[in-house]
C-alpha positions in Angstrom: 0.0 0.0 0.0 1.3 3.6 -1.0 2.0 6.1 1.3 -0.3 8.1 -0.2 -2.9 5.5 0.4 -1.8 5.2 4.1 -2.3 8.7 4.8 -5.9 9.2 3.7 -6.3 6.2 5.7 -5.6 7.5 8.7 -7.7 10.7 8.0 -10.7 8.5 7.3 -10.1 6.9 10.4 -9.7 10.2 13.0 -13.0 11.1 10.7 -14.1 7.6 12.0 -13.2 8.6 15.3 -15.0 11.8 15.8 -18.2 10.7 14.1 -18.3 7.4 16.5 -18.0 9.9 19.3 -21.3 11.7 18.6 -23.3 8.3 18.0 -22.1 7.2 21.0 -23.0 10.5 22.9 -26.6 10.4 20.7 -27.3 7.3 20.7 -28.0 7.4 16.4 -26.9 4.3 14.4 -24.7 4.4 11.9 -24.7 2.5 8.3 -25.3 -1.7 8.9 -21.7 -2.7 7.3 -21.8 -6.5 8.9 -24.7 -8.9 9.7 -24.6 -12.6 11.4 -27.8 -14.2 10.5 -28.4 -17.4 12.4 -30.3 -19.6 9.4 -31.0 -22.2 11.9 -30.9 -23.6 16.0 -30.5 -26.9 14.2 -27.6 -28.9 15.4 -25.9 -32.4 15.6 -23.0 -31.8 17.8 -23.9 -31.3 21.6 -20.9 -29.3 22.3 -19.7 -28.5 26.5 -19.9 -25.1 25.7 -23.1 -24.1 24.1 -27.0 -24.7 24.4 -28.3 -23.6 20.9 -28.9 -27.3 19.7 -31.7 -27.7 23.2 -33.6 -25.4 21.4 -36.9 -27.4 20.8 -36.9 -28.9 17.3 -40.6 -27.5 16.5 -39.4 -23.8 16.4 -39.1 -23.2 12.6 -36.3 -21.5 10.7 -37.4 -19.2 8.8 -38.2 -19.8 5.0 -35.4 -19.0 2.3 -37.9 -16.6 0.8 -38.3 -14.1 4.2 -34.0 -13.6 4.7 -34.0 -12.4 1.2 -36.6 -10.1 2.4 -34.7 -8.9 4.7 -31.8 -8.6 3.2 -33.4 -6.8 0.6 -34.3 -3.7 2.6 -32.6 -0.7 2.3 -30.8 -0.6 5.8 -28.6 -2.6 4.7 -27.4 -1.1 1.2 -24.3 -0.8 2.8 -23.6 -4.4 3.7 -19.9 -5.3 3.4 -19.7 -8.6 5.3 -22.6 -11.1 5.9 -22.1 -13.8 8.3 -24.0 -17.2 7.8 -24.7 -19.5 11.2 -26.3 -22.2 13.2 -27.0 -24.1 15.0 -25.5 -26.2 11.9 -26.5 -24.4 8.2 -25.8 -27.2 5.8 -29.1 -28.9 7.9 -31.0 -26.6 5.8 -31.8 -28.7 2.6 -32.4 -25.0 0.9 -28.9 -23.1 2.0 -27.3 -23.1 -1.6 -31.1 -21.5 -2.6 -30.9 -18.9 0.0 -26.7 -18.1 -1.2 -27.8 -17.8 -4.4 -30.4 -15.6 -3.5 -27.7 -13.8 -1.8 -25.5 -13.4 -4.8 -28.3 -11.9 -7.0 -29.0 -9.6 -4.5 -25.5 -8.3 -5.1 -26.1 -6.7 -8.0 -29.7 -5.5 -7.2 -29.6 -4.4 -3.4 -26.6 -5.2 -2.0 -24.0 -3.1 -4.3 -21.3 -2.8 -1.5 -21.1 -6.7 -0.3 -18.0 -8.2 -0.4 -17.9 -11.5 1.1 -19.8 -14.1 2.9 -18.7 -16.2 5.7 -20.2 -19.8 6.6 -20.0 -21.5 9.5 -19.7 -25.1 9.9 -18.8 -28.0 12.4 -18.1 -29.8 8.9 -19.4 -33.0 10.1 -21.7 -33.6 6.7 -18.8 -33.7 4.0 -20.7 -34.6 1.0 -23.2 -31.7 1.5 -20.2 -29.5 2.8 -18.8 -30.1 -0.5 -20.9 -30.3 -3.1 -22.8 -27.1 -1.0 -20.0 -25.1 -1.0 -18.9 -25.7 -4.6 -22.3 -24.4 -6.0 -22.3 -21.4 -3.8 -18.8 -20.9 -4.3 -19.6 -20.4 -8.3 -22.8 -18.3 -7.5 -20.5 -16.0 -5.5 -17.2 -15.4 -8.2 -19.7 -15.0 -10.6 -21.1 -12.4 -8.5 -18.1 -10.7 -7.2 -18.1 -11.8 -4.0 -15.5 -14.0 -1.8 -17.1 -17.2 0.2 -15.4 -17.5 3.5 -15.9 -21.4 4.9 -15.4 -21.6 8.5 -14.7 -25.0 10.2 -15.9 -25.0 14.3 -12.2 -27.3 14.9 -11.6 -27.4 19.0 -8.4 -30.0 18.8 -7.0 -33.1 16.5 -8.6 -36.0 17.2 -10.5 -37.5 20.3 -10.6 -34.3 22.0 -12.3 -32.6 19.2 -14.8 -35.5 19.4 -15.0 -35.5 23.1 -16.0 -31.4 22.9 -18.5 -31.9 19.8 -20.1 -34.8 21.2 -20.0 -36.8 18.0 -18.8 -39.6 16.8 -16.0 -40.0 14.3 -16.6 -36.7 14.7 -12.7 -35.4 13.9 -12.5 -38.0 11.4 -15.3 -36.4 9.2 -13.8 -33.0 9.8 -10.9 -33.6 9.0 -12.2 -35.1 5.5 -14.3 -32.0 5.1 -10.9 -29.5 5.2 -9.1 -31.9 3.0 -12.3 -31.7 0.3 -12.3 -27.2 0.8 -8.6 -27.1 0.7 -9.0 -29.3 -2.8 -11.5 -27.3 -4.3 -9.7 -23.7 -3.1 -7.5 -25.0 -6.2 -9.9 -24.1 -8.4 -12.2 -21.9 -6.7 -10.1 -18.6 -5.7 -12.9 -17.2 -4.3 -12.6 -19.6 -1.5 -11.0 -18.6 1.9 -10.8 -21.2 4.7 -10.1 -20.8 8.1 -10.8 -22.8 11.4 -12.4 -21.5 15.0 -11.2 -22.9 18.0 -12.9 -22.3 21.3 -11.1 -22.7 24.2 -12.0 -24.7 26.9 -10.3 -26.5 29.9 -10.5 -29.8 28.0 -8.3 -28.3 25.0 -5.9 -25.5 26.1 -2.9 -28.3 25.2 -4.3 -28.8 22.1 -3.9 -25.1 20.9 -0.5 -25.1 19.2 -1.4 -28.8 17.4 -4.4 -26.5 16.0 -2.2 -23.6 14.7 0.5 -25.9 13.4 -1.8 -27.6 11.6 -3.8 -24.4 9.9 -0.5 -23.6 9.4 0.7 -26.1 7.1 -2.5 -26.0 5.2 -2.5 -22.5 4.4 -6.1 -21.8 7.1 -6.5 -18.7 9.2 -7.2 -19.5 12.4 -9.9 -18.1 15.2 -8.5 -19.1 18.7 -10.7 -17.6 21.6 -11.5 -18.6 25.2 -15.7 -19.9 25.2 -17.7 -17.3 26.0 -20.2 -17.5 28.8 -23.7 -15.8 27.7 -27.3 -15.5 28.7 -27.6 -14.1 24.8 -26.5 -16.6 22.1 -25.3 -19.8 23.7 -27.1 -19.8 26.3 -24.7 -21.7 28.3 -24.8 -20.1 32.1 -25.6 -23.0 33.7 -22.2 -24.6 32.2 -20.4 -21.8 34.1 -18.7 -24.2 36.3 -17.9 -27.3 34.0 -16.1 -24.0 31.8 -13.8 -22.4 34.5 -10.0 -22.0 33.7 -7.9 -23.1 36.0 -4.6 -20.8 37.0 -2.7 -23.3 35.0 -5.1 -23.1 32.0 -4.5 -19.6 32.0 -1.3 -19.5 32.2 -1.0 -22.2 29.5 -2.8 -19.8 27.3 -1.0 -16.2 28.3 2.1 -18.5 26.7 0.4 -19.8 23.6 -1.6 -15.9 22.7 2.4 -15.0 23.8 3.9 -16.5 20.8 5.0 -15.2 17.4 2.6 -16.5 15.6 0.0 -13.5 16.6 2.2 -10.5 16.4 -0.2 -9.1 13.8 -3.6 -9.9 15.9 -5.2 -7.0 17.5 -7.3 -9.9 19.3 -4.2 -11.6 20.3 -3.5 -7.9 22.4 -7.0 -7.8 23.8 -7.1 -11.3 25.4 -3.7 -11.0 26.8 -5.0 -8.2 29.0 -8.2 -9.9 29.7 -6.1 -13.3 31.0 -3.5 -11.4 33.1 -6.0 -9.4 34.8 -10.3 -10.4 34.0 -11.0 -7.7 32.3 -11.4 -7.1 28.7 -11.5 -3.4 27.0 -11.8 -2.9 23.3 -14.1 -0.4 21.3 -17.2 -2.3 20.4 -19.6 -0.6 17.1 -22.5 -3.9 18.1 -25.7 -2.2 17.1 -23.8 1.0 15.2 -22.5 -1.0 12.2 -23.6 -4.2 12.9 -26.1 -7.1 14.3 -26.9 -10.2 14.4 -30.3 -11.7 14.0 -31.5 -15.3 15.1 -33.6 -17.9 13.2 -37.1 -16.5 14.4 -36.0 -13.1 13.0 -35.2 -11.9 16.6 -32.6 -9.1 15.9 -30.1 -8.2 18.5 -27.3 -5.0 18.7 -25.1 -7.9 20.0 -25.3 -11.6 20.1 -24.1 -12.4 23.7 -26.3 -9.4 25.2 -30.0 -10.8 25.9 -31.7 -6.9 25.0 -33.7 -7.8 21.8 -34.9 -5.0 19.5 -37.9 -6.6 18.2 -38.8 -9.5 15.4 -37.9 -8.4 11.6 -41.1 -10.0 10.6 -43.3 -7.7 12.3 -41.3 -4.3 11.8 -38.7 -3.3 9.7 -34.9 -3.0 10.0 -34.6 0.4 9.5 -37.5 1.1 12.1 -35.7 -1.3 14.8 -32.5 0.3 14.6 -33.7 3.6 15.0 -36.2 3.0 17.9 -35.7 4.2 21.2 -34.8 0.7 22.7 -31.8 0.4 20.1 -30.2 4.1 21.1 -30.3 3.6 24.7 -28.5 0.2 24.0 -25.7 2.4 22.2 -25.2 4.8 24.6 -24.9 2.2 27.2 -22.7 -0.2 25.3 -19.3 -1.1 27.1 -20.9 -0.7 30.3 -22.9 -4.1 30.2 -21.3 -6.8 32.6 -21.1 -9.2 29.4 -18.6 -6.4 27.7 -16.0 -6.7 30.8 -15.5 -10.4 30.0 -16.3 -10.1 25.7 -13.3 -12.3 24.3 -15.6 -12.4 20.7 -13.5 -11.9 17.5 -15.7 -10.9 15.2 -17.4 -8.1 16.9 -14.0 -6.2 17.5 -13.1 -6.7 13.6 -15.9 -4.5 12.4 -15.5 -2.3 15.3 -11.7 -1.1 14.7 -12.3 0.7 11.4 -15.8 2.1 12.6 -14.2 3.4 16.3 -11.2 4.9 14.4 -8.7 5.4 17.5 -8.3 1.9 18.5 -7.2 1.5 15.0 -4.6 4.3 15.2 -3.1 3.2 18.3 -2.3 -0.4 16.8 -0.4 1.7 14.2 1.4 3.5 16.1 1.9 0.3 18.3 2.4 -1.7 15.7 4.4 0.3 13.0 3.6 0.9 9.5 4.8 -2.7 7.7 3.2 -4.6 10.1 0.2 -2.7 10.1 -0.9 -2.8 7.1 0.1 -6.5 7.0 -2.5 -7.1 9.4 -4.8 -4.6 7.8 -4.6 -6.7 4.7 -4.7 -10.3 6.6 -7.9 -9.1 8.6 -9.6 -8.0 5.4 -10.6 -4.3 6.9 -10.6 -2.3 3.6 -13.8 -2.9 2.8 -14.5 -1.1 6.2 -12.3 2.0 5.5 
């Protein structure tokens, strides 16, 4: 990158700055830039950490036909990321209907989308694969990169023992080998793997980034999260305690060069050494994250709900008097003292604007903009 590029940069980012100071103060919204849309509670792991599969298998998910509807309305003409989750989406006989959808929609509603990540525990190869090479078409035909994300939580029978599944590595494990095949001919494909960490796994967590590694896969590597709001795991608190060891175990693994470009990696060695976490947050400014009933939330760990997107529009939600005082109080919720969620902070850096200048000035220009580029943030900025 240019140094000319570099410097209007960093003016769009004190811009940045100054504007998220007055939403904050206000309480306005700004422009929807990212979106996690839960396409189903549907699950066949039964993971430690999370609850979403006890969700009772008579709530629908919503039909393909209604998340095109919403994605069609005119909040979110300035989509640049869109985030696709379960509970388990290749359950959903219809998801490469609904991606296509997605992809025409580029052209039509959603001019400034740039990719689309998908979630998966990868436990249905076949449909992984053959799913993911039709949508991946759809989606380079469209413009648009297709991010697959495998749920991988160690290498063998501790990834089984977490998951709760049977041959449950082994099938995983034949899923990455099938993505990392087809990346040869589909460019468009990115593939990366999300570990949470747990007590059962925190020796497992160099095997996982050696083996991402040598594959050529970003990884995700954060501590579970302990929520009323998403997972709905509080009654696992205890079973999902860290030991001093554990933590310490981790404090050297987030310690070692492999992160030097990961603002994450910064945030969760403050939050291990001493239980608390604080990092700017945009969750209900630029983005949100909405669950298979069309229950949309500012954030997905934090149980305030802003209403159904069924019964009132996007547009209308975000700017309603429930969703401001959420803004002007986020940061101060007890969930965002502990927040170790990756994501979240990703959309937030470009959006906040001074976080983002410290880490350069922290960081250096070279490295930087490395990790500019390897978080994908220009479509942000």
């Amino acid at each position: 990158m240019p140094f000319l590029t570099t410097h209007r940069l960093v003016s769009r980012l004190i811009i940045n700055g100054l504007k998220y100071r007055f939403h904050r103060l206000s309480g306005f919204s700004g422009v929807i830039e990212a979106l996690s849309i839960e396409v189903t509670h549907r699950c066949m792991a039964r993971c430690l950490m999370c609850n979403i599969w006890r969700i009772p298998a008579h709530v629908p998910d919503l039909p393909v036909d209604d998340w095109l509807m919403l994605l069609g309305q005119p909040a979110f003409r300035r989509l640049k990321e869109l985030d696709v989750t379960g509970g388990e989406p290749f359950l959903r006989e219809d998801l490469t209907s609904l991606m296509r959808g997605v992809s025409e929609l580029k052209a039509a509603r959603l001019n400034e989308l740039r990719s689309v990540a998908l979630t998966t525990n990868g436990f249905l190869t076949d449909k992984v694969l053959s799913g993911t090479s039709r949508i991946a078409q759809d989606m380079k035909e469209a413009g648009l990169d297709l991010v697959v994300v495998l749920a991988m939580d160690g290498i063998g029978e501790v990834h089984d023992r977490i998951r709760n599944v049977k041959n449950g590595w082994k099938k995983l494990a034949a899923t990455i080998d099938g993505l990392i095949e087809l990346r040869r001919t589909c460019d468009n494909i990115i593939i990366g793997l999300k570990t949470t960490v747990l007590p059962l796994n925190v020796d497992e967590l160099n095997g996982v980034a050696q083996f991402a590694a040598e594959r050529g896969l970003f990884t995700i590597i954060s501590p579970c999260i302990i929520t009323g709001g998403r997972y709905a795991n509080e009654d696992l608190r205890e079973n999902l305690q860290f030991s001093r060891e554990d933590v310490q175990k981790m404090i050297r693994f987030f310690e070692s060069p492999a992160f030097q470009w990961s603002y994450h990696r910064r945030g969760l060695l403050d939050f291990l050494k001493t239980g608390t976490i604080s990092k700017p947050c945009s969750a209900g400014f630029n983005y949100l994250f909405i669950r298979s009933t069309g229950d949309v939330y500012p954030c997905p760990l934090i149980k305030d709900k802003l209403g159904n997107f069924m019964d009132t529009s996007i547009g209308a939600l975000i700017e309603s008097r429930p969703a401001r005082r959420f803004r002007r109080r986020i940061g101060q919720f007890e969930a965002c003292t502990s927040c170790t969620e990756p994501g979240l902070e990703r959309y937030a850096l470009p959006f906040e604007g001074f976080s983002y200048l410290k880490l350069l000035l922290a960081l250096g220009r070279k490295d930087f903009l490395a990790f500019h580029a390897h978080a994908g943030l220009d479509k942000y900025v």
